[in-house]
C-alpha positions as CSV (number, residue, x, y, z in Angstrom):
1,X,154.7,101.7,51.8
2,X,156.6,99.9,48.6
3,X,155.1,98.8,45.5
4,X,154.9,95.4,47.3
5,X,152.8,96.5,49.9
6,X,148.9,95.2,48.8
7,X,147.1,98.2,47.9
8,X,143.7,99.0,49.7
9,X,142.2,101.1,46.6
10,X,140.3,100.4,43.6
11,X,141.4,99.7,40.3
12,X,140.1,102.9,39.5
13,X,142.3,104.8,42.2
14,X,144.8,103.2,41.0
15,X,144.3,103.8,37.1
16,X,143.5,107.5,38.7
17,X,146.8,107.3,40.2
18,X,149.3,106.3,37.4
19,X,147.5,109.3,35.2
20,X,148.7,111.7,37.4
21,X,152.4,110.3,38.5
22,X,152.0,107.8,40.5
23,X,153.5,104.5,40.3
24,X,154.3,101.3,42.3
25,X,157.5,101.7,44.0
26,X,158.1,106.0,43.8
27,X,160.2,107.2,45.9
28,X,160.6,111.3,45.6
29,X,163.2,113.0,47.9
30,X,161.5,114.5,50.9
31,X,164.8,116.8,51.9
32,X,163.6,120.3,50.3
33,X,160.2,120.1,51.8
34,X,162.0,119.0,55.4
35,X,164.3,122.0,54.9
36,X,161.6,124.4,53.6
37,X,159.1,123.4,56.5
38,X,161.4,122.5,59.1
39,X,164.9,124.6,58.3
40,X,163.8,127.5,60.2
41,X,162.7,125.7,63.2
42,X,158.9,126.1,63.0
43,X,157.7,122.4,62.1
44,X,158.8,119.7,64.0
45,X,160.8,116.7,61.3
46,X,158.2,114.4,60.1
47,X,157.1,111.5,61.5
48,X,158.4,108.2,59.3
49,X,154.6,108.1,58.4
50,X,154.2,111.6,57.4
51,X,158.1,111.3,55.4
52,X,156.4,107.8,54.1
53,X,153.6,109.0,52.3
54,X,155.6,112.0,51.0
55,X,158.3,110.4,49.5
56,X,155.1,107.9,48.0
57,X,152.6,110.7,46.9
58,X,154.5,114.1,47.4
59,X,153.9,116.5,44.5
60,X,150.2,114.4,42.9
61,X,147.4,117.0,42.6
62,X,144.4,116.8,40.8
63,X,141.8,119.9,39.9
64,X,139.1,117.4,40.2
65,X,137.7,118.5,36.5
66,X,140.9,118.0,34.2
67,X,140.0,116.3,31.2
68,X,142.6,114.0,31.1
69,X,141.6,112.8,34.7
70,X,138.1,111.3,36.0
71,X,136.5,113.4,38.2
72,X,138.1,112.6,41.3
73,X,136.0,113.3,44.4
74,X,138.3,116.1,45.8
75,X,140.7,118.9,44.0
76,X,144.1,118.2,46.2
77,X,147.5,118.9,45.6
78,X,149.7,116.1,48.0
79,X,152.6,119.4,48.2
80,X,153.8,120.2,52.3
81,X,155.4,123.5,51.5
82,X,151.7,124.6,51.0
83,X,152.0,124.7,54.5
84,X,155.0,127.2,55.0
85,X,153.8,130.0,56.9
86,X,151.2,128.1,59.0
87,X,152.8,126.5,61.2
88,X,150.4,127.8,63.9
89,X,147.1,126.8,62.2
90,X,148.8,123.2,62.2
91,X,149.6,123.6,66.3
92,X,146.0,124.4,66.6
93,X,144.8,121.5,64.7
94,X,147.5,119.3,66.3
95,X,145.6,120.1,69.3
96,X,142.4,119.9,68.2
97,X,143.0,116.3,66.8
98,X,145.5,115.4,69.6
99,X,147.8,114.2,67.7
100,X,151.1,115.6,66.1
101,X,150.2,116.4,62.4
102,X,152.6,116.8,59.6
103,X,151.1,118.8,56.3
104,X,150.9,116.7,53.4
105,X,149.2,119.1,51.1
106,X,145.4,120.7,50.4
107,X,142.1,120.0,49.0
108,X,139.1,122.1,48.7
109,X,140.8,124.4,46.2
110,X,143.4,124.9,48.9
111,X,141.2,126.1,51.5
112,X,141.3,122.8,54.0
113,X,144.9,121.3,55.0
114,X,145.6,117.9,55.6
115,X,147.8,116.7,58.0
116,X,149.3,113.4,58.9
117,X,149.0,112.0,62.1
118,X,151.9,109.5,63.5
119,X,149.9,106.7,63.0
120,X,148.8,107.4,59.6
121,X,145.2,108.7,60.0
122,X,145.1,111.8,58.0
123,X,143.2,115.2,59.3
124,X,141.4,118.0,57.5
125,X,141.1,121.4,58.4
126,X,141.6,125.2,58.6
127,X,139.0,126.5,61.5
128,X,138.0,123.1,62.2
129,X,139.8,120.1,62.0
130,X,138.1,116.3,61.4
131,X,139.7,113.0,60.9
132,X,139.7,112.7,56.7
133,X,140.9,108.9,56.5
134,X,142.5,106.3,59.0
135,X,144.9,105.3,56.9
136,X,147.1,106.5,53.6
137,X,145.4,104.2,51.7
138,X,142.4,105.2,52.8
139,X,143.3,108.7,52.4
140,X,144.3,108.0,48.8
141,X,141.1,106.4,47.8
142,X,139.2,108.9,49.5
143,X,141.0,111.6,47.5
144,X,140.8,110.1,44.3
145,X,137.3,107.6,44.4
146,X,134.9,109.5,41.6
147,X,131.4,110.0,43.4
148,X,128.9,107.8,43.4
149,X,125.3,107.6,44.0
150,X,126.1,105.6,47.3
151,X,128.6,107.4,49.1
């Protein structure tokens, strides 16, 4: 994902976005989470679409109520070392989802992970896991999209 890449968000993702650090083209190194999560042995590397979205997004939260901020549809905080010492919750919900997932961060007032899949659909969960998005993009505008009365 570069800045190049055509977006599939809103404007309003995106203005969402740029508020809290984001911008076309970021690029934050991935190496202390990979050592933190992966150092010891416990998480397998990343995926390059889990490292991807990392280097993209890594380190963005949102409390879902800060004033500066529209109300975003979840609290989430885009941080793997969240993830540290659960590495077996995330070989449980690897098997649940069947598919290698990499954590990517929180939501739910850090009570649900989400992990990244090798294809780039994203998963939720703690006791339970569910696919949250297909894609990062979709995952992003998922995170971020204020509620409407439609959705």
């Amino acid at each position: 994902m570069d800045g190049s890449t055509a977006r599939q968000w809103s404007e309003g993702t995106d203005r969402t976005l740029r508020v809290l650090g984001w911008y076309p083209g970021r690029a934050v190194d991935t190496d202390a989470w990979e050592e933190l999560l992966c150092g010891r042995g416990t998480f397998p590397r990343p995926h390059p679409a889990a490292r991807r979205f990392i280097a993209e997004f890594g380190g963005l939260a949102s409390a879902g109520d800060r004033a500066e901020v529209p109300l975003t549809r979840f609290d989430f905080q885009l941080d793997p070392a969240l993830a540290e010492w659960d590495e077996e919750i995330f070989e449980v919900l690897s098997e649940w989802a069947d598919a290698e997932l990499f954590p990517i961060g929180m939501i739910a007032r850090r009570n649900v992970y989400l992990g990244m899949a090798q294809d780039g659909a994203v998963w939720a969960g703690m006791d339970a896991v569910d696919k949250f998005a297909d894609s990062p993009d979709l995952t992003i505008e998922k995170l971020i999209a204020p509620y409407r009365a439609d959705s």
